[in-house]
Residue frames as a rotation matrix with the C-alpha (Angstrom) as fourth column:
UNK 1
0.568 0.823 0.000 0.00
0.823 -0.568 0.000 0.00
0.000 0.000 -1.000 0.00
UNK 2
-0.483 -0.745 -0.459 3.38
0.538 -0.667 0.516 2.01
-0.691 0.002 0.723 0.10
UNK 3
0.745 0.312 0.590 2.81
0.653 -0.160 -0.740 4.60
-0.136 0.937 -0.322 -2.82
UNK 4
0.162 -0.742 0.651 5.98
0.978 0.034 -0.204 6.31
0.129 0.669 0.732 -4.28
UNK 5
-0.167 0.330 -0.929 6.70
0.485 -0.793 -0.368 9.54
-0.858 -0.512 -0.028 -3.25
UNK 6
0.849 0.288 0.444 5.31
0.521 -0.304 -0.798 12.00
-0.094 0.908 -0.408 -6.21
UNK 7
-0.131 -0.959 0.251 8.14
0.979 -0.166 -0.122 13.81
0.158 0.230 0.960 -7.70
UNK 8
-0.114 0.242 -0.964 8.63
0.625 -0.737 -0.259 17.36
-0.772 -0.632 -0.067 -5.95
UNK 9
0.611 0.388 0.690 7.86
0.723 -0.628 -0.288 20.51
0.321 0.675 -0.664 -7.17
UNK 10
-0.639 -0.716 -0.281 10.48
0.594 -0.228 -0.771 23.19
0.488 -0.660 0.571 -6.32
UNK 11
-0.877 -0.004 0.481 8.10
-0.328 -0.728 -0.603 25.65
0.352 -0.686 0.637 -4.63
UNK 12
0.211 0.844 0.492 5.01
-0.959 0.081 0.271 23.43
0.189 -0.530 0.827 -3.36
UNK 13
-0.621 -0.750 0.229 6.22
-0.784 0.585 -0.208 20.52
0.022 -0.309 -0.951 -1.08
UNK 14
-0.285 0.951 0.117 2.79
-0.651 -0.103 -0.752 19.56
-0.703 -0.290 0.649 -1.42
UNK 15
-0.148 0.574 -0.805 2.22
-0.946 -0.320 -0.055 18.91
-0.289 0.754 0.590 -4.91
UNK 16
-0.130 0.181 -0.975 0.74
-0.584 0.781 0.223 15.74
0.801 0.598 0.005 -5.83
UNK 17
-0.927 0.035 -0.375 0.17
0.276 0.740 -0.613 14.46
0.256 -0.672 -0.695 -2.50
UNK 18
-0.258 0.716 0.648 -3.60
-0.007 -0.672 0.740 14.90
0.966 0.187 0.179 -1.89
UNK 19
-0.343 -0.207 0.916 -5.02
-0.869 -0.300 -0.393 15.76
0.356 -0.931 -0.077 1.88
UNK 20
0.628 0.195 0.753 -6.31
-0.761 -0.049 0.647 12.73
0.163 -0.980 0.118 2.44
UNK 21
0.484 -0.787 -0.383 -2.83
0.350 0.576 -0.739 11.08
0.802 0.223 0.554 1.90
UNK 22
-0.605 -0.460 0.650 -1.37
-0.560 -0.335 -0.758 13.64
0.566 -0.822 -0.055 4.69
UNK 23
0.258 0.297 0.919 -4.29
-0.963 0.000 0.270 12.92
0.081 -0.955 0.286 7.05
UNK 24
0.889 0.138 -0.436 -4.37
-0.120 0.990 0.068 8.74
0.441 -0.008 0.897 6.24
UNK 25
-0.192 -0.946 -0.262 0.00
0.506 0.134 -0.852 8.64
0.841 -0.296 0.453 6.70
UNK 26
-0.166 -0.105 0.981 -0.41
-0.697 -0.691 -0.192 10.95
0.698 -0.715 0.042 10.23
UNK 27
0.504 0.781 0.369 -3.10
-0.859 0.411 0.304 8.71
0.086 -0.470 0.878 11.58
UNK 28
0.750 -0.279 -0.600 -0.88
0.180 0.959 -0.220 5.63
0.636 0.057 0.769 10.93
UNK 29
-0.064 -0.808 0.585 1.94
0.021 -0.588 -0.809 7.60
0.998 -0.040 0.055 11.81
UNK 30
-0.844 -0.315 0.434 0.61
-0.289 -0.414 -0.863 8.99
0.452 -0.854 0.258 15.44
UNK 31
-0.656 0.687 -0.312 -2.81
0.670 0.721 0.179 7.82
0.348 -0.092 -0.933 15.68
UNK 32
0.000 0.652 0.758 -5.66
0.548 -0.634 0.545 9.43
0.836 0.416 -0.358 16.17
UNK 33
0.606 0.340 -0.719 -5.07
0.788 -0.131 0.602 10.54
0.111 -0.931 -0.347 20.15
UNK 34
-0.037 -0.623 -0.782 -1.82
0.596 -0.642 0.483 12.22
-0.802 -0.447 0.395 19.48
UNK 35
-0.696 0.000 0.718 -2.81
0.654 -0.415 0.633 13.75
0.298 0.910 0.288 16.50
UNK 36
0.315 0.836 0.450 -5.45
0.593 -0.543 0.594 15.26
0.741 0.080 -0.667 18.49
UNK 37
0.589 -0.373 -0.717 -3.16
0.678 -0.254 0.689 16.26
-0.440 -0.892 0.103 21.05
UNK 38
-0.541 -0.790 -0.289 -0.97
0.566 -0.596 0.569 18.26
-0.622 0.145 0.770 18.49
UNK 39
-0.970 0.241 0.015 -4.01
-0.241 -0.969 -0.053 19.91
0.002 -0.055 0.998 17.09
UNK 40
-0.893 0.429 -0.137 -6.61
0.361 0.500 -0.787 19.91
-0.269 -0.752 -0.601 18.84
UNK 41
-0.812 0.315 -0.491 -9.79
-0.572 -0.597 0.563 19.56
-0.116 0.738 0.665 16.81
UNK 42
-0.163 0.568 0.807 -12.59
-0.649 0.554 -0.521 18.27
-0.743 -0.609 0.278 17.45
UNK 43
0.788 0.288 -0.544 -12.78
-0.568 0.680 -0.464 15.92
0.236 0.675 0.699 14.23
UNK 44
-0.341 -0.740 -0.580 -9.42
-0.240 0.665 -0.707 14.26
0.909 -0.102 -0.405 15.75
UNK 45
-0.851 -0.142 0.505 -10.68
-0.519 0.086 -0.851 14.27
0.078 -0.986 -0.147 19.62
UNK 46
-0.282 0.917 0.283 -14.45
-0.666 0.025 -0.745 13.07
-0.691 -0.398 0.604 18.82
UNK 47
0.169 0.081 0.982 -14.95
0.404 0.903 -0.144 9.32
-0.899 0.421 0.120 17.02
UNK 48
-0.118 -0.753 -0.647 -12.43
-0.575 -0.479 0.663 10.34
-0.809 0.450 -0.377 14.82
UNK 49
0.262 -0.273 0.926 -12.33
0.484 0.867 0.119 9.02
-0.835 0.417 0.359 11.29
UNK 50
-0.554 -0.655 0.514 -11.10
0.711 -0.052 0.701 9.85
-0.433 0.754 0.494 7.88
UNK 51
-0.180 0.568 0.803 -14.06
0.896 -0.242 0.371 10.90
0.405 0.787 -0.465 6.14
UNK 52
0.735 0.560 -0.381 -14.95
0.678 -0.613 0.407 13.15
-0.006 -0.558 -0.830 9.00
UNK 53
0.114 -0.692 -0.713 -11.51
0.057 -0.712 0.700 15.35
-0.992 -0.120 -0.042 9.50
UNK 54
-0.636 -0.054 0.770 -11.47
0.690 -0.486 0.536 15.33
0.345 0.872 0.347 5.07
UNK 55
0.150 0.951 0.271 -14.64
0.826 -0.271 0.494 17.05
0.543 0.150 -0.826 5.70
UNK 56
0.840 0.059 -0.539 -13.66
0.362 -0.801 0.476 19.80
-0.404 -0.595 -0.695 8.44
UNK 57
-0.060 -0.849 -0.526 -9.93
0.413 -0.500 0.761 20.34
-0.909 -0.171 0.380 7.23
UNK 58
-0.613 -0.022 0.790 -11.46
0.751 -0.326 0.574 20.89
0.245 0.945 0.217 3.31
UNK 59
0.645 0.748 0.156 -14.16
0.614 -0.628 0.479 23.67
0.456 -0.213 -0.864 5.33
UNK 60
0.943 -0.315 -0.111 -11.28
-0.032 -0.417 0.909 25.21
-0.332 -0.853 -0.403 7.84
UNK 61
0.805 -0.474 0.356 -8.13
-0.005 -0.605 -0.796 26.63
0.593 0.640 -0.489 6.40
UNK 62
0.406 -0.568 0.716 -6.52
-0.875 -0.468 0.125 27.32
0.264 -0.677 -0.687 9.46
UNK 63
0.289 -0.379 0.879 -6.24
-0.559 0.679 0.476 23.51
-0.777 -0.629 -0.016 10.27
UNK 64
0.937 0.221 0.271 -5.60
0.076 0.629 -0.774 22.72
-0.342 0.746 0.572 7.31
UNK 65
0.606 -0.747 0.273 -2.46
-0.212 -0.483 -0.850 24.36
0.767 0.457 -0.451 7.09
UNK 66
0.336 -0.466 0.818 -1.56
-0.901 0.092 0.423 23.78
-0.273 -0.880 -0.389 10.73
UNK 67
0.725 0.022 0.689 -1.89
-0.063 0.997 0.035 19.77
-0.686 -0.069 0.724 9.50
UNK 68
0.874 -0.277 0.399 -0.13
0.478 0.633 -0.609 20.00
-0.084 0.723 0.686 6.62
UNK 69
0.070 -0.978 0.195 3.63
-0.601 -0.197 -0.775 21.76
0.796 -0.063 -0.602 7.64
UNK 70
0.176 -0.354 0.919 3.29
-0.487 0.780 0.394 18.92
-0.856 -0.516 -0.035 10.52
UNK 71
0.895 -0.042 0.444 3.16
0.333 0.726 -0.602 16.87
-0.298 0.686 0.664 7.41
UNK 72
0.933 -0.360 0.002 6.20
-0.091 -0.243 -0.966 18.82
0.348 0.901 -0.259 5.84
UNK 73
0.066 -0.848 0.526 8.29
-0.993 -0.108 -0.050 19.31
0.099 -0.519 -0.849 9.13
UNK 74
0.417 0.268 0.868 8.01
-0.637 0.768 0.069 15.62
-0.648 -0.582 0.491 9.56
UNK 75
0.932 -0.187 0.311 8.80
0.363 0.491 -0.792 14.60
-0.005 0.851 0.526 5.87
UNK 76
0.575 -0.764 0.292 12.49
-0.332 -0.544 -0.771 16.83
0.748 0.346 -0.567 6.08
């Protein structure tokens, strides 16, 4: 289920990885408690699942961004 990383982009560390590839790899990554412990949101703290935190982080900017430079500081 590995998938390749996508080949970078020089100014969007992002590109080609879609959000819920960040949230799915976190969630394996830290699971869903300490992910809610490093930002604390109620789609990570309250019967957390995928479909539900696509749904708030594609409505909410602010966590969306907060989620994804954990995703970037983590990848470097």
């Amino acid at each position: 289920m590995d998938q390749p990383p996508p080949k970078s982009h020089p100014r969007d560390p992002l590109h080609g990885i879609t959000l819920e590839t960040i949230v799915t790899q976190l969630v394996e990554r830290h699971g869903w408690e300490e992910l809610g412990r490093r930002l604390p949101v109620r789609c990570f703290l309250n019967n957390p699942s995928i479909k539900s935190s696509l749904t708030f982080l594609r409505k909410t900017p602010w966590a969306r961004e907060r989620l994804e430079l954990m995703y970037i500081v983590e990848r470097t």
